[in-house]
C-alpha positions, -999 to +999 in steps of 0.1 A: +180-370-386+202-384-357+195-374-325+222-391-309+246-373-282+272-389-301+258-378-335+260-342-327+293-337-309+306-362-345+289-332-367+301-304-346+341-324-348+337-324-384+326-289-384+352-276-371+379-299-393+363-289-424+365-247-414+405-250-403+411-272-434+394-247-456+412-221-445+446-240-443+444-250-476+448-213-487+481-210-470+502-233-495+487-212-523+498-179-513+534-174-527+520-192-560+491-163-556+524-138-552+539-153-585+512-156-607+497-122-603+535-106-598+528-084-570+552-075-542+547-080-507+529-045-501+504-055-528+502-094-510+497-080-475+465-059-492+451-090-500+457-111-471+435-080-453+407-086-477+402-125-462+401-108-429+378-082-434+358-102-455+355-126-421+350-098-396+324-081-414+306-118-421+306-123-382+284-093-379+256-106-403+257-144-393+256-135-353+219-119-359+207-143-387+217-173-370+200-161-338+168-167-361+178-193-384+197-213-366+235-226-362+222-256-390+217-233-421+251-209-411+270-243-408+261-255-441+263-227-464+294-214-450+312-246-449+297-252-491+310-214-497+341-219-488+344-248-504+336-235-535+352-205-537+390-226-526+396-235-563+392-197-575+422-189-552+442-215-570+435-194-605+418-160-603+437-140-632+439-106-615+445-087-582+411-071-584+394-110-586+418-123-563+406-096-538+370-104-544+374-143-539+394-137-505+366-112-491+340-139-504+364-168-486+367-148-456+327-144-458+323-180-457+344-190-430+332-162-408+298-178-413+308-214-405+326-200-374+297-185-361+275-212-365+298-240-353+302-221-322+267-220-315+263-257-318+293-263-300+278-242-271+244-261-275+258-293-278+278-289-247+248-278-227+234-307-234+262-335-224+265-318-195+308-311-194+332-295-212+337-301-245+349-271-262+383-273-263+383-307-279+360-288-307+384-263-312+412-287-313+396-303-344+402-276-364+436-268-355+436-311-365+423-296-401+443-269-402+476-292-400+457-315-425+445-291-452+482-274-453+500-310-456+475-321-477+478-292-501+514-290-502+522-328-509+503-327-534+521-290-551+554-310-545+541-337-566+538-310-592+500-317-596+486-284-613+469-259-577+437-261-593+435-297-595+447-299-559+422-269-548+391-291-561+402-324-546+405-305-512+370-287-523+352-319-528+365-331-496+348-308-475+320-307-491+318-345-485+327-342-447+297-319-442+274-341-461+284-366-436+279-341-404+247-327-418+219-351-403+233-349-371+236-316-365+214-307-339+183-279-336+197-253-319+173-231-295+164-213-325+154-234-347+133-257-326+118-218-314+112-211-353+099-253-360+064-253-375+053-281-351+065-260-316+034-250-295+046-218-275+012-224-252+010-261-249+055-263-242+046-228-217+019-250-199+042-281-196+070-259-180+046-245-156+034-281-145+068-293-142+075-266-116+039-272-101+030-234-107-006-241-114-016-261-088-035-250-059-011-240-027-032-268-007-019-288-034+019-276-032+017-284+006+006-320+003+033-328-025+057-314+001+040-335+027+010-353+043-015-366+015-039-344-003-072-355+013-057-344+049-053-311+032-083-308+010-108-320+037-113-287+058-105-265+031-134-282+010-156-276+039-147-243+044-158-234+006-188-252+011-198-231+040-189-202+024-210-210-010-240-215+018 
């Protein structure tokens, strides 16, 4: 695994590309969507909903689970979900299976939101300056990409579904790329097998000098310790006689 700075804000870039190309390379499919399942725009604006919900009601799930798991996991499989389920907007048969794909879709990217963000939070703490904004503005970068993507190859007249699994394949080879860098997040190092809560408690405590003696406080803050220990040590000596 990297541990690299530059590894981790690379992994939480692609992160970001691969959730706004995912999600723009619905948009070119829609009025194909509209035609193949012959609906009217009533009908259309039904399913649209379904993607959002389906995000939305995600969010809810991934906030907690990724609070115990980790942004890692919620990274992965949402960015692999949505990846798969792209090519069964290209070809699913009927409204009810279209409706089911987009609340799945919308399930996926409302995972990989969640879990981005919590990198992106972590792995700004950790340079030390702002870098959100420049995460965010990779995935309005794969937003522009995915649509332009998608819809030069349509105008080629290359069949959707070939065109939806390119795209697929493309994601899923971005976050093969970002997954070795991306970083333990607070919880996962808190859930890591090899974490001792008493000996990393004990090192915090020293760091701050909480266990040492206030004689021994007072000389790191000046003088030397023997000036302070001497008639402290002969005080307890008189007082154990």
């Amino acid at each position: 695994m990297y541990n690299s700075s530059s590894g981790a804000r690379l992994a939480t870039r692609l992160a970001f590309l691969v959730s706004g190309f995912g999600l723009a390379c619905w948009a070119p499919l829609v009025p194909l969507a509209k035609q193949r399942l012959a609906i009217g725009d009533g009908a259309l604006g039904l399913l649209l909903l379904c993607l959002g919900l389906g995000s939305v009601g995600a969010m809810q799930l991934a906030g907690p689970l990724t609070s115990k798991l980790g942004a890692r996991p919620a990274i992965l499989v949402g960015g692999i979900g949505q990846a798969i389920l792209l090519p069964f907007l290209a070809f699913a048969p009927t409204v009810p299976t279209m409706a089911i794909a987009l609340l799945l879709f919308g399930a996926f990217l409302g995972v990989i939101e969640v879990g981005m963000n919590v990198h992106a939070v972590e792995v700004e703490k950790q340079a030390g300056k702002p870098l959100m904004s420049g995460f965010h503005g990779l995935f309005s970068v794969g937003g522009f990409v995915g649509s332009a993507l998608l819809t030069a190859v349509l105008s080629l007249r290359v069949s959707p579904i070939i065109g939806a699994v390119a795209a697929s394949v493309l994601m899923i080879a971005t976050l093969a790329l970002a997954a070795p860098r991306l970083i333990l997040t607070p919880q996962d190092r808190g859930n890591s097998a090899d974490r001792n809560p008493a000996r990393d408690c004990g090192a915090a405590r020293g760091a701050r000098g909480d266990h040492l003696p206030d004689r021994r406080r007072d000389a790191r803050l000046g003088g030397t310790v023997a000036e302070r220990q001497g008639p402290v040590a002969g005080h307890a000596g008189g007082a154990r006689l």
